[in-house]
C-alpha positions as CSV (number, residue, x, y, z in Angstrom):
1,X,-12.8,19.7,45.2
2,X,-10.0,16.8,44.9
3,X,-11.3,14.0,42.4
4,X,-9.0,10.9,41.9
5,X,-6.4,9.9,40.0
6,X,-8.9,7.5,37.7
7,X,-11.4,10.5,37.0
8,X,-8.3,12.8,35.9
9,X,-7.6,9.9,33.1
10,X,-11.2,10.1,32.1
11,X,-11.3,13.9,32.0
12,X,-8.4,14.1,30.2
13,X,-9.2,11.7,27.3
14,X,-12.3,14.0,27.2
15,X,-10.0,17.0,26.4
16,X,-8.6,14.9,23.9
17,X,-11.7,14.2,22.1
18,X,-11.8,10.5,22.9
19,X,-15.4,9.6,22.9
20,X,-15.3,6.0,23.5
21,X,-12.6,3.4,25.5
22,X,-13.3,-0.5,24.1
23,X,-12.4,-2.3,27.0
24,X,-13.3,-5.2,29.5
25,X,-13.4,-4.5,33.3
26,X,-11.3,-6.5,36.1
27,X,-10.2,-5.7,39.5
28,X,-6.7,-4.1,38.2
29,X,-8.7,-1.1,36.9
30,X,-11.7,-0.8,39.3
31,X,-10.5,2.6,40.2
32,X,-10.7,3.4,36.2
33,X,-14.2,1.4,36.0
34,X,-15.7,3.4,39.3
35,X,-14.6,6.8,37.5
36,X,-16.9,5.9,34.7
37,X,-20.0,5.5,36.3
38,X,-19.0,9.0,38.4
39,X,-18.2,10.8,34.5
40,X,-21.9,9.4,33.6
41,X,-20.1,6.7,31.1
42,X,-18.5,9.8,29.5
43,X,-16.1,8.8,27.3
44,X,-18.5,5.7,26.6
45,X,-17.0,2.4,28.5
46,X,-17.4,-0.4,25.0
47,X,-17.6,-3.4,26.8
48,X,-16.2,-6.5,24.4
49,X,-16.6,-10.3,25.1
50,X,-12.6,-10.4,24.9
51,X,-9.8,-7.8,25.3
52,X,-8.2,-9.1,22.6
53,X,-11.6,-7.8,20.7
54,X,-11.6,-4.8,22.6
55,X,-8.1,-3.9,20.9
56,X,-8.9,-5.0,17.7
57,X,-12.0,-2.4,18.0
58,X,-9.6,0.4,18.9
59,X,-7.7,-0.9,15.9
60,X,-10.3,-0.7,13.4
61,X,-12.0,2.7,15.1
62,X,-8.8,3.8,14.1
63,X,-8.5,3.0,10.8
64,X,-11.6,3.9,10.0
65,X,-11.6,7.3,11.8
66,X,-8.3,8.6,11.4
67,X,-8.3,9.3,14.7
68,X,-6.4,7.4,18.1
69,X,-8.1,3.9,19.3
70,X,-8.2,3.4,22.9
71,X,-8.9,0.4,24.8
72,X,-8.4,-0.7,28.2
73,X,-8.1,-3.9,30.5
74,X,-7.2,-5.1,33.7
75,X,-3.9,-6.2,34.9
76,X,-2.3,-9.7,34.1
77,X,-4.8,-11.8,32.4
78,X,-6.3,-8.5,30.8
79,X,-3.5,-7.2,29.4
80,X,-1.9,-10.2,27.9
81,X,-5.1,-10.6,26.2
82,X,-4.4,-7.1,24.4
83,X,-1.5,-8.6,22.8
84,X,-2.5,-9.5,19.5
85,X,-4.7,-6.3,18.7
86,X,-1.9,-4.0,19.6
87,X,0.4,-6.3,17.7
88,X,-1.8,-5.7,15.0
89,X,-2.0,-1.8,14.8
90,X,1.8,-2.0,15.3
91,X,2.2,-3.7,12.4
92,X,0.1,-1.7,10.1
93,X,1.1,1.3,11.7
94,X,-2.8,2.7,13.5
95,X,-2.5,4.9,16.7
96,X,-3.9,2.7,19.6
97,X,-3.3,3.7,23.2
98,X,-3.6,0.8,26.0
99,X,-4.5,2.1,29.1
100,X,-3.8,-1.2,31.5
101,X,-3.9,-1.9,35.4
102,X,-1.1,-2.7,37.4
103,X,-1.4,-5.2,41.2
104,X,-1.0,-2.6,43.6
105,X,2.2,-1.2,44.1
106,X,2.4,-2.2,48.0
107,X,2.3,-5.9,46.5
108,X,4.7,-5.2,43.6
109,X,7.4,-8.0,43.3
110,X,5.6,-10.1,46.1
111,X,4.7,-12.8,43.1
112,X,1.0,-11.4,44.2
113,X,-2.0,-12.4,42.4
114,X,-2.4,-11.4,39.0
115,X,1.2,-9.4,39.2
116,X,3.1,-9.6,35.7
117,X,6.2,-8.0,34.3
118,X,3.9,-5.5,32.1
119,X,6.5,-3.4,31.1
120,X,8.6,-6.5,29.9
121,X,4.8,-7.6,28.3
122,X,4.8,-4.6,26.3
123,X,7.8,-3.5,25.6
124,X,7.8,-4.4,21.8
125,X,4.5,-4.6,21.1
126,X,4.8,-0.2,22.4
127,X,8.1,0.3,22.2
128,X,7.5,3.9,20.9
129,X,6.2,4.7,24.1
130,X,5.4,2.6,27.8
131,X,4.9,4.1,30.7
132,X,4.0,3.0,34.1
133,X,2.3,5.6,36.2
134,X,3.7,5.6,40.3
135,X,2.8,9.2,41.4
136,X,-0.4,11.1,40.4
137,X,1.6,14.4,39.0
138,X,3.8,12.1,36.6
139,X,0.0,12.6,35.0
140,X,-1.0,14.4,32.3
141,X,2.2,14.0,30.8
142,X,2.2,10.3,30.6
143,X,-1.1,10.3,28.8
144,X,-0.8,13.7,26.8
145,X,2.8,11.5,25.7
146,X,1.1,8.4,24.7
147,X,-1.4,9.7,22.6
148,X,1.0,12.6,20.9
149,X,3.3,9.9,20.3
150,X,0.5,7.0,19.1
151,X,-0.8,9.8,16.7
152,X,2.4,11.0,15.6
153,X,4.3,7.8,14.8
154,X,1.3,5.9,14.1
155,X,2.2,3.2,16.6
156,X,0.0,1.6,19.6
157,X,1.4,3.3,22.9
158,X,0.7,1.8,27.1
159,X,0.0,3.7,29.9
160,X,0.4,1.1,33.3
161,X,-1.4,2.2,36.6
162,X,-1.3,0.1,39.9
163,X,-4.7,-0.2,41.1
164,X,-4.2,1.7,44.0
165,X,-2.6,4.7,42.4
166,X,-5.7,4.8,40.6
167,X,-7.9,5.8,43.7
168,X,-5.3,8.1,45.4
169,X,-6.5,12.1,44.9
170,X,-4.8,14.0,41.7
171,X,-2.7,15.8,42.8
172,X,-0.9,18.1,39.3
173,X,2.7,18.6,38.6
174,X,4.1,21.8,40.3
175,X,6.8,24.4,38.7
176,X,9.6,22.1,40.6
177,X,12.4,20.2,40.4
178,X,11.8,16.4,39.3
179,X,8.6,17.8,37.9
180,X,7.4,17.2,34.4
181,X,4.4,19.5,33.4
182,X,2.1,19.1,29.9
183,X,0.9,20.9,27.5
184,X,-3.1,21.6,26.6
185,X,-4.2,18.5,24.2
186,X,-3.3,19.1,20.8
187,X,-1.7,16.5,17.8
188,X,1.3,18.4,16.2
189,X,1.0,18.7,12.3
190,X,3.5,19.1,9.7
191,X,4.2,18.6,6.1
192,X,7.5,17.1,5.2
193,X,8.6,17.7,1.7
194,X,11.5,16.4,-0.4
195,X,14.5,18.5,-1.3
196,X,13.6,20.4,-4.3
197,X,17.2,18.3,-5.8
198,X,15.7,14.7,-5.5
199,X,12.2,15.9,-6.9
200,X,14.1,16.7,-9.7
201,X,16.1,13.2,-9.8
202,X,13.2,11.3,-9.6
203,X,11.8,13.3,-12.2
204,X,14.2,12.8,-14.7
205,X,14.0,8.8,-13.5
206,X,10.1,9.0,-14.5
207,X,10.3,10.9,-17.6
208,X,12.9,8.6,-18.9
209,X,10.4,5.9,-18.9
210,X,8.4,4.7,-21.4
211,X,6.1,1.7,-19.7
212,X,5.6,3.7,-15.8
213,X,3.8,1.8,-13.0
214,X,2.5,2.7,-9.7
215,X,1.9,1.1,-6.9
216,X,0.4,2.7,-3.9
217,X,-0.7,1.6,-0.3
218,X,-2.4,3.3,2.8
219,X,0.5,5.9,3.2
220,X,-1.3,7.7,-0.5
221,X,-4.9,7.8,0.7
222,X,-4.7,11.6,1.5
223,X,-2.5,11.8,-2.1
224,X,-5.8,10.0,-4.4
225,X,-6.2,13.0,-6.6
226,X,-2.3,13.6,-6.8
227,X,-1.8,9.4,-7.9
228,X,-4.4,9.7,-10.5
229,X,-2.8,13.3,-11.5
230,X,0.6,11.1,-12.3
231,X,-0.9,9.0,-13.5
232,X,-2.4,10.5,-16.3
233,X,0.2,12.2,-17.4
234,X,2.9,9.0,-17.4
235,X,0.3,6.9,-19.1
236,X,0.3,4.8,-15.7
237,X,-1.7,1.5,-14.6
238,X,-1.8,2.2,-10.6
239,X,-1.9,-1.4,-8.3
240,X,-2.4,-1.5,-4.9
241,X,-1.5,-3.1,-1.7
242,X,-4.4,-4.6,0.2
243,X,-4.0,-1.9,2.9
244,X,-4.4,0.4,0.0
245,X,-7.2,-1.4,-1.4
246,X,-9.7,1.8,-1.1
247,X,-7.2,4.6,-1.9
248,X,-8.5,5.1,-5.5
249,X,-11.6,3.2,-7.5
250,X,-11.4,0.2,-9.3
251,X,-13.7,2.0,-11.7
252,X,-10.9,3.7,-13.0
253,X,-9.8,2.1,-15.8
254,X,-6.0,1.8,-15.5
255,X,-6.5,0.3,-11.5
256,X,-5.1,-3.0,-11.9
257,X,-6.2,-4.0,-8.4
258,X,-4.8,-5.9,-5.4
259,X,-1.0,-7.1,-6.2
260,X,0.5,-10.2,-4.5
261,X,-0.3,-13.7,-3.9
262,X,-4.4,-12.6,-3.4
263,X,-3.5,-10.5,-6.2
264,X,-4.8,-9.5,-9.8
265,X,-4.0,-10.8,-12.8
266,X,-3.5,-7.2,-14.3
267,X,-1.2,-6.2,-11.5
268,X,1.0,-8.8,-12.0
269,X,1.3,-7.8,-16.3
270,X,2.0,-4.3,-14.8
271,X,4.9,-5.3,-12.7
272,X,6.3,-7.8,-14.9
273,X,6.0,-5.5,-18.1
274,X,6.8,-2.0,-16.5
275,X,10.4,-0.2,-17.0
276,X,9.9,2.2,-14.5
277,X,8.6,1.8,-11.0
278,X,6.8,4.4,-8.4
279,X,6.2,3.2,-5.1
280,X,3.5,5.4,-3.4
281,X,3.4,4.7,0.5
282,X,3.9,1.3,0.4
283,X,5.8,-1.4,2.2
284,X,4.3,-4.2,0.4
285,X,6.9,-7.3,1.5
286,X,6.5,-9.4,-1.9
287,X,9.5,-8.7,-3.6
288,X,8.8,-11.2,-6.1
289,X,5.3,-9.7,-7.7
290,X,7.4,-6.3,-8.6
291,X,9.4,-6.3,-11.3
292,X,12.8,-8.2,-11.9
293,X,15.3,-6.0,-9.8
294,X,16.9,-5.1,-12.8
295,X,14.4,-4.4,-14.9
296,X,12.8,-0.9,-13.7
297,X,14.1,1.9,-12.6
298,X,12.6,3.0,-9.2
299,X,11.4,6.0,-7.2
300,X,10.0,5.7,-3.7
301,X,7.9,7.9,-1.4
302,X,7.4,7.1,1.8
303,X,7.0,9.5,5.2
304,X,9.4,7.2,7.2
305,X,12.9,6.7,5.7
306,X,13.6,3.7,7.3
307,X,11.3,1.5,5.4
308,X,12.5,2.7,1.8
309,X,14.7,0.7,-0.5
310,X,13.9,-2.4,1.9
311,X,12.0,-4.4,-1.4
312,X,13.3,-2.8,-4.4
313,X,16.4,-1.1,-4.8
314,X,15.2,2.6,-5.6
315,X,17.2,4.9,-7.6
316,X,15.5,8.0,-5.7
317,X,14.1,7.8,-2.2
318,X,12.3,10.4,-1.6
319,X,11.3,10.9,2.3
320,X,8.1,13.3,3.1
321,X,4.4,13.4,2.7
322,X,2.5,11.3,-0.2
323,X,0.5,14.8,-1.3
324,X,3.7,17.3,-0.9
325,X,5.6,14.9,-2.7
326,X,3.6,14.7,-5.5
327,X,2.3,18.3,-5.7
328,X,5.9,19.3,-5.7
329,X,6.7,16.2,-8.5
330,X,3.3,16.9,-10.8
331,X,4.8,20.3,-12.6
332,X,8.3,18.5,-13.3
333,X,6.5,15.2,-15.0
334,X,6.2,15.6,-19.0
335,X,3.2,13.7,-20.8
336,X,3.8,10.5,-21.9
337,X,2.7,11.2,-25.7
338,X,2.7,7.3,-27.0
339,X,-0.2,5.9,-25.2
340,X,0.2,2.2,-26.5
341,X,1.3,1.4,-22.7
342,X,-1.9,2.8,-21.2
343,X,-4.0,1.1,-23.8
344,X,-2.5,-2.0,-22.7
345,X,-3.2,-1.2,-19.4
346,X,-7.1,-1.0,-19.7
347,X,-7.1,-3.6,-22.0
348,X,-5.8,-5.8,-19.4
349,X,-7.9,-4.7,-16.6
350,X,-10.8,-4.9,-18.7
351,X,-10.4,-8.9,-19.3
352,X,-9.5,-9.1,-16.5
353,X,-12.9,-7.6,-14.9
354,X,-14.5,-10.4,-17.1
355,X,-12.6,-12.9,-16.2
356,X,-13.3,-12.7,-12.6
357,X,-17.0,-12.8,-13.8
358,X,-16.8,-15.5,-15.4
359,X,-15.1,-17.2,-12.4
360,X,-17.4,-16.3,-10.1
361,X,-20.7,-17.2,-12.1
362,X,-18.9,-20.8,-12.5
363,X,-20.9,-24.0,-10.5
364,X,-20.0,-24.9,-7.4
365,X,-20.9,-26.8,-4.6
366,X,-23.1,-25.7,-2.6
367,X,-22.3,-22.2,-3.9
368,X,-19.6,-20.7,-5.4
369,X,-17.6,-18.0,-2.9
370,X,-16.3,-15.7,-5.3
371,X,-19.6,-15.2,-5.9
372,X,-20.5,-13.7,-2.7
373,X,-18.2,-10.7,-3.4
374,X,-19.1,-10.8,-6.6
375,X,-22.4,-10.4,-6.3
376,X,-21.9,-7.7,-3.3
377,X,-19.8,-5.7,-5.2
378,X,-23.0,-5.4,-7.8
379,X,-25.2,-3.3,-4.9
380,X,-22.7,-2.4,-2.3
381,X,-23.4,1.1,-1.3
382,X,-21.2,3.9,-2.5
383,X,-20.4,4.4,1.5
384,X,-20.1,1.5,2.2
385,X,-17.2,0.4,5.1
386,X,-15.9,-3.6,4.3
387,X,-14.2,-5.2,7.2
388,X,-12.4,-8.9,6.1
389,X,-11.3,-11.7,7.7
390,X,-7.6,-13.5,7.0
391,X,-8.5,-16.8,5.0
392,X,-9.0,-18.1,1.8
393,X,-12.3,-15.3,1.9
394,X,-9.4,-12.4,2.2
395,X,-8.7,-13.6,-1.8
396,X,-12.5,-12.3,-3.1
397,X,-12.0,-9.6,-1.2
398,X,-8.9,-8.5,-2.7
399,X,-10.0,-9.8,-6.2
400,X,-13.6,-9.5,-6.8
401,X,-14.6,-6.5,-4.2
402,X,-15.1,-2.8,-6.7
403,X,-14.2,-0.1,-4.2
404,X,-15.8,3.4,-5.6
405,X,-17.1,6.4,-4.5
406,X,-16.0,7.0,-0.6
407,X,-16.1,3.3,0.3
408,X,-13.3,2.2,2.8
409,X,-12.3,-1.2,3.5
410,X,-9.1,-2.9,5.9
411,X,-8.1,-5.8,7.1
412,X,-5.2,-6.8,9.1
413,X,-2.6,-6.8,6.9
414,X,0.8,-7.3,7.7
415,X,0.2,-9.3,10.8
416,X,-2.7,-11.3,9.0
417,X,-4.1,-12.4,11.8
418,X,-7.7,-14.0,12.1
419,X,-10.0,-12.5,14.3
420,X,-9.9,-9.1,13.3
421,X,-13.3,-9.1,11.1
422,X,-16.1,-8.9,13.0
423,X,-14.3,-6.3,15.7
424,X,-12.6,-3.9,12.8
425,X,-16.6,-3.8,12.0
426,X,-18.0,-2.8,15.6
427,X,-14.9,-0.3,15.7
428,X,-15.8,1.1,12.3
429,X,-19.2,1.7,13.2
430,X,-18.5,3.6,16.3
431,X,-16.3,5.6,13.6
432,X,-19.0,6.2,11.4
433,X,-22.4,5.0,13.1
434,X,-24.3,6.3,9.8
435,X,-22.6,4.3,7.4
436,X,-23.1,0.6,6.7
437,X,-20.8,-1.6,7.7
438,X,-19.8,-5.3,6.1
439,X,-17.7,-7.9,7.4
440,X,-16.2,-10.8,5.5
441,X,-15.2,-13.2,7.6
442,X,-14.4,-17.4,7.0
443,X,-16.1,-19.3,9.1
444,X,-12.9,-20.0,11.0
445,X,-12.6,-17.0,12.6
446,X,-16.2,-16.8,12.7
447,X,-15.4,-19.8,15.8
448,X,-12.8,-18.2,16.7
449,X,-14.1,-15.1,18.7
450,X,-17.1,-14.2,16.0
451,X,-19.7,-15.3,17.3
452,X,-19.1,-13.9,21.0
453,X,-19.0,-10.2,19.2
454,X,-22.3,-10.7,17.9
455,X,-23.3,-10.0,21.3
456,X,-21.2,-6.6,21.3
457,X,-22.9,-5.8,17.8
458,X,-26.5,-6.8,19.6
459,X,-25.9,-4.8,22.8
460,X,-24.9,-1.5,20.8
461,X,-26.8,-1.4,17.9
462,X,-29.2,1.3,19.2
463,X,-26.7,4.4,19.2
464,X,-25.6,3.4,15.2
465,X,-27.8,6.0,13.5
466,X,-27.5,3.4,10.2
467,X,-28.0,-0.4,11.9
468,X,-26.8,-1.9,9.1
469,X,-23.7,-4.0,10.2
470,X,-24.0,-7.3,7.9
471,X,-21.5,-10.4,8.9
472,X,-21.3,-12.8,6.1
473,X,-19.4,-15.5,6.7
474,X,-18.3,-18.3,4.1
475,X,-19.6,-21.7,5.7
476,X,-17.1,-24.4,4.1
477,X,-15.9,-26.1,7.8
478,X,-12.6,-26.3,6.3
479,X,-9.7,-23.8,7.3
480,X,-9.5,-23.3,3.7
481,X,-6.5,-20.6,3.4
482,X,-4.0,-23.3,5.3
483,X,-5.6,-26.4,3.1
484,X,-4.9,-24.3,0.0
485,X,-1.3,-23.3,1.2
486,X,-0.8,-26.8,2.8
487,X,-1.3,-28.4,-1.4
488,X,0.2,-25.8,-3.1
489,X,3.6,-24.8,-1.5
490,X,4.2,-28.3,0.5
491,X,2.6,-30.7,-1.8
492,X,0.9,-32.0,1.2
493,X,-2.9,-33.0,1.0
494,X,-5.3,-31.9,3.3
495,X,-5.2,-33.1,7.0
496,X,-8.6,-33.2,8.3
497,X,-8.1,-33.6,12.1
498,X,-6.6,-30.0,11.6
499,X,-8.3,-28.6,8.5
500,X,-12.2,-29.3,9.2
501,X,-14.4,-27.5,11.6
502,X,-17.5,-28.3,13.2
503,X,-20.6,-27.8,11.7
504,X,-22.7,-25.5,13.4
505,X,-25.5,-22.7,12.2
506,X,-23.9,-19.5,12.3
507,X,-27.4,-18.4,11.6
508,X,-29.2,-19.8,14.6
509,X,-26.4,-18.5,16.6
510,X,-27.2,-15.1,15.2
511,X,-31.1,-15.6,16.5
512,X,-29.6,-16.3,19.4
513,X,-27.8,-13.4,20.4
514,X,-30.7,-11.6,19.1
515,X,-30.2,-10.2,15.2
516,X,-31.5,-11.3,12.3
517,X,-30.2,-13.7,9.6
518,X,-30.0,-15.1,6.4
519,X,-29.4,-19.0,5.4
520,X,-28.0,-19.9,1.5
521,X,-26.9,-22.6,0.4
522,X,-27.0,-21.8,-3.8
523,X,-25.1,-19.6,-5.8
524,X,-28.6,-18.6,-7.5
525,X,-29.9,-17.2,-4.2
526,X,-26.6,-14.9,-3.0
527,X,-27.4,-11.9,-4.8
528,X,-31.0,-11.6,-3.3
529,X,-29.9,-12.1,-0.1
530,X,-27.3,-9.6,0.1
531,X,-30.8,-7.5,-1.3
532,X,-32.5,-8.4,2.0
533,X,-29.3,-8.0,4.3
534,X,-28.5,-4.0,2.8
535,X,-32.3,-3.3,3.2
536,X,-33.0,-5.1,6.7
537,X,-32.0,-1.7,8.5
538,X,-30.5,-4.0,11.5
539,X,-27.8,-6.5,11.9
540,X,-27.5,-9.1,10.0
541,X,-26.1,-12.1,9.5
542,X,-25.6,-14.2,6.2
543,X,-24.7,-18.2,6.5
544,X,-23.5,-18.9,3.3
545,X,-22.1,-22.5,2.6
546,X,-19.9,-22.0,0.0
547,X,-17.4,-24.9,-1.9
548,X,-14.5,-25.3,0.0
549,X,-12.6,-26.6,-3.2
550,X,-12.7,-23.3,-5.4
551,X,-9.3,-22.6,-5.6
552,X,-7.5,-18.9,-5.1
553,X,-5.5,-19.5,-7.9
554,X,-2.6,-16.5,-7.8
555,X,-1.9,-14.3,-10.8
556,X,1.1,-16.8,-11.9
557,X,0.9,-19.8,-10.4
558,X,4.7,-21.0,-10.8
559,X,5.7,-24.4,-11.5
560,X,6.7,-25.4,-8.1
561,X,3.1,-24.5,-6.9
562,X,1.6,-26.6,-9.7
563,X,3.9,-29.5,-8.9
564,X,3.0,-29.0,-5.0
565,X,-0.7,-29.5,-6.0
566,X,-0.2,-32.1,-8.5
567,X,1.6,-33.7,-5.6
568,X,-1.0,-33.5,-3.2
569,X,-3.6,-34.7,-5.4
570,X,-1.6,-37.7,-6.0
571,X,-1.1,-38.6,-2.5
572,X,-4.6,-39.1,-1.7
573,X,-6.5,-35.1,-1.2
574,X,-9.8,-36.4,0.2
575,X,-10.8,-33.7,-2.6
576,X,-8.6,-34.6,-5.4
577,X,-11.0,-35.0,-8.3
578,X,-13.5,-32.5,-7.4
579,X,-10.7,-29.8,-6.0
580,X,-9.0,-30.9,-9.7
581,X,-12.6,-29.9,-11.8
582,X,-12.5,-26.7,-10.1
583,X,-9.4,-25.6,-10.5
584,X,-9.2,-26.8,-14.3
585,X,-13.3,-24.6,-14.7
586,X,-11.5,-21.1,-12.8
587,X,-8.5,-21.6,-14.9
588,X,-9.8,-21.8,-18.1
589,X,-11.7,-18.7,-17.8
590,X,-8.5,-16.6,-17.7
591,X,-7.9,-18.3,-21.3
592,X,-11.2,-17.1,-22.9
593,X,-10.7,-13.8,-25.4
């Protein structure tokens, strides 16, 4: 029996193990839309309010998964709207495939409705692989090559097919000229490992040094156990990126933390006091929160050599797998015997752990948002998943969030887009529907596309075997990240026709879409209602006005950024003196012994 060319797609994304598609339906993938209903919504068809949602749920399924994100949407309209999702897994390197309608080919180049240049649409965004599908045999190998590649290169892949291909009978490629066959699904493996001569190098470039940091990203989460190993033995502090944020506890005590301009205080006394420098799957960009470039000898790991040496100049680079690496580095290390460095180490993490405490028990008004994460962090759940948003909430995230035990967090990082909360959440939960799930998200973004997803989180709840997805969003109706940036690196004071936002109940919203929620609106009453939202077994969301004039003062505030503010505050802040109190209450805790 023939079937079409649309149930061969759906049947072979079965063989791959692809259980779910986000996606939202238009007449450019009818054919695709039709084969679901006939494959009894097998892989599940995850219907978002937005494509641009629907990719960012591919994107955090992902992430969270380890496995490829898929999404689909119609032509034109449809797949513009996938833009900035799959701009966002290209950035942070996640394997999404887009599977994306085309006008029918009959009507190609005819300026016909709908009809875009899709392969000129995506050819950066996939420019590991695009493909546009014209005859049924040039499938499976189109598909079989856009997921191989997507998982291998860790890179979002496209798949275009007209909308009448997509109804035409399957026909498979032959043993024939100008045909191109498949293989049966399967993701290649390998382990690259470093020449056994640059192990050695970087060896002898570690033991040489007496004051070792680490820093690590997402390319070390399968190499935890191996970073702590070298660790211990160099006498180490270990920082992170914030896509590494979850690769090893913060109950360790030599984890400085985040690093950067969200960053730790303790991170930035590693880098700036270190003499030696190991770079652990990392591309963080901010050259200026390592260590003077001519202070620290540097070794770098990384699986893809063309993104070494680009923010430090590294004495060895060594190209391969985070765990190989290590496991082949670990025997060749020699135990740091002074231990002065390391004591300095936990000593600084230790203040500042209670500095950050300090900070976030300080008045505010209406309620103090570092206290929010703060106060989380005291009864998050050891399995926790913890979604954030971009915005001046991203800072408590990065500061005051403890990750330990198998707790896993994202956000988007390089591209920093906003947005990307609430979806990376829904996507995380089809990853792992029997964990909880908790997104942080301003309540920018929360306006932005938020509140249409709570729909999505309302219409799927029933298949999470945990229904625990919590979306707390700081209520300040002030784009808060750009106001802070907007004082402190152009001395300008805050605009309010751009910086405020409407005031609206993001928990009557909630009601309305049919989950639960939580109103506060005092720093007394956060803690107990992140007790009701982890026990509440459902959805839920927390509206939590929060003081848009605590500041997210970075590790080392330099003196241009001081003069910036100074200048802003001067030229008429509608903030100034209250923005000034707070800033002067946060800063002095970091002075306190």
């Amino acid at each position: 029996m023939s079937i079409q060319v649309a149930d061969y797609v759906l049947q072979r994304l079965r063989e791959w193990g692809v259980e779910q598609v986000f996606g939202y339906p238009g007449d450019g993938i009818n054919g695709l839309i039709a084969a679901f209903g006939r494959a009894d919504n097998s892989p599940r068809f995850v219907q978002s309010r937005h494509e641009e949602m629907s990719a960012f749920q591919a994107t955090g399924y992902a992430k969270f998964s380890g496995q490829v994100g898929v999404c689909a949407a119609t032509s034109g309209p449809g797949a513009i709207h996938l833009l900035n999702g799959l701009y966002d897994a290209k950035l942070d390197h996640v394997p999404v495939v887009a599977i994306v309608g085309q006008t029918a080919r009959s009507a190609m180049g005819g300026s016909y409705q709908q009809e875009v240049d899709l392969q000129a649409l995506f050819k950066d965004v996939a420019s590991d692989y695009l493909v546009e599908v014209n005859v049924a045999n040039q499938l499976p190998n189109a598909l079989d090559r856009a997921i191989r590649t997507a998982m291998t290169r860790r890179a979002p892949t496209a798949v275009i097919i007209p909308a009448d291909l997509q109804e035409e009978p399957y026909e498979a490629p032959g043993h024939a000229f100008k045909q191109v066959p498949s293989s049966p699904p399967s993701t290649p493996t390998s382990t690259t490992v470093p020449a056994p001569a640059e192990i050695e190098r970087a060896a002898e470039v570690i033991n040489a040094g007496d004051k070792v940091a680490v820093l690590i990203g997402q390319g070390a989460r399968d190499a935890a156990e191996e970073v702590v190993e070298v660790a211990e033995l160099t006498g180490a502090g270990v920082a992170k990126a914030l896509l590494g944020k979850d690769v090893l506890s913060d109950e360790l005590p030599f984890v400085t933390g985040s690093i950067g301009l969200l960053g730790t205080r303790a991170s930035y006394e590693l880098m700036r006091d270190c003499d030696t420098l190991l770079i652990v799957g990392s591309n963080f960009p901010y050259s200026q929160f390592l260590p003077e470039l001519d202070q620290a000898r540097a070794v770098q790991i990384d699986l893809d050599g063309a993104l070494i040496g680009m923010r430090y100049p590294t004495e060895v680079s060594l190209v391969g797998d985070a765990k190989a690496a290590l496991r082949a580095l670990i025997p060749l290390l020699e135990r740091q015997q002074d231990r002065s460095w390391r004591e300095t180490i936990e000593q600084n993490v230790q203040h500042w752990w209670q500095t950050l405490e300090r900070q976030s028990m300080l008045d505010a008004e209406p309620a103090n948002p570092m206290r929010i994460v703060w106060e989380l962090s005291q009864r998050i759940p050891d399995d926790a998943i913890v979604t954030a948003d971009s915005g001046s909430s991203t800072n408590w995230y990065a500061r005051c969030l403890r990750m330990r035990g198998t707790m896993r967090g994202s956000l988007s990082g390089t591209l920093a887009t906003m947005g990307a909360g609430v979806p990376y959440a829904i996507g995380a939960k089809f990853a792992h529907p029997d964990r909880p799930a908790i997104a942080l998200v301003g309540d920018g973004a929360m306006q932005m596309n938020g509140l249409n997803e709570l729909i999505t989180i309302q219409r799927y709840r029933h298949l999470w075997a945990d229904q625990r997805l919590i979306v707390c969003v700081f209520h300040n109706n002030d784009l808060n990240q750009v106001t802070w940036e907007l004082r402190g690196m152009g001395g300008a004071p805050k605009f309010e026709e751009s910086q405020s936002l409407p005031d609206i109940s993001y928990a009557e919203m909630a009601r309305c879409a049919g989950l639960e929620a939580i109103v506060v609106d005092s720093s007394e009453d956060i803690g107990r209602a992140w007790d009701r939202a982890l026990t509440a077994q459902c959805p839920v969301v927390l509206d939590i006005r929060c003081d848009p004039e605590v500041p997210p003062i970075p590790p080392h505030a330099t003196y241009e950024q001081i003069k910036d503010m100074g200048k802003a505050v001067v030229q008429g802040d509608p903030g100034a003196w209250h923005l000034l109190m707070q800033g002067l209450k946060t800063k002095a805790q970091e002075l306190r012994p």
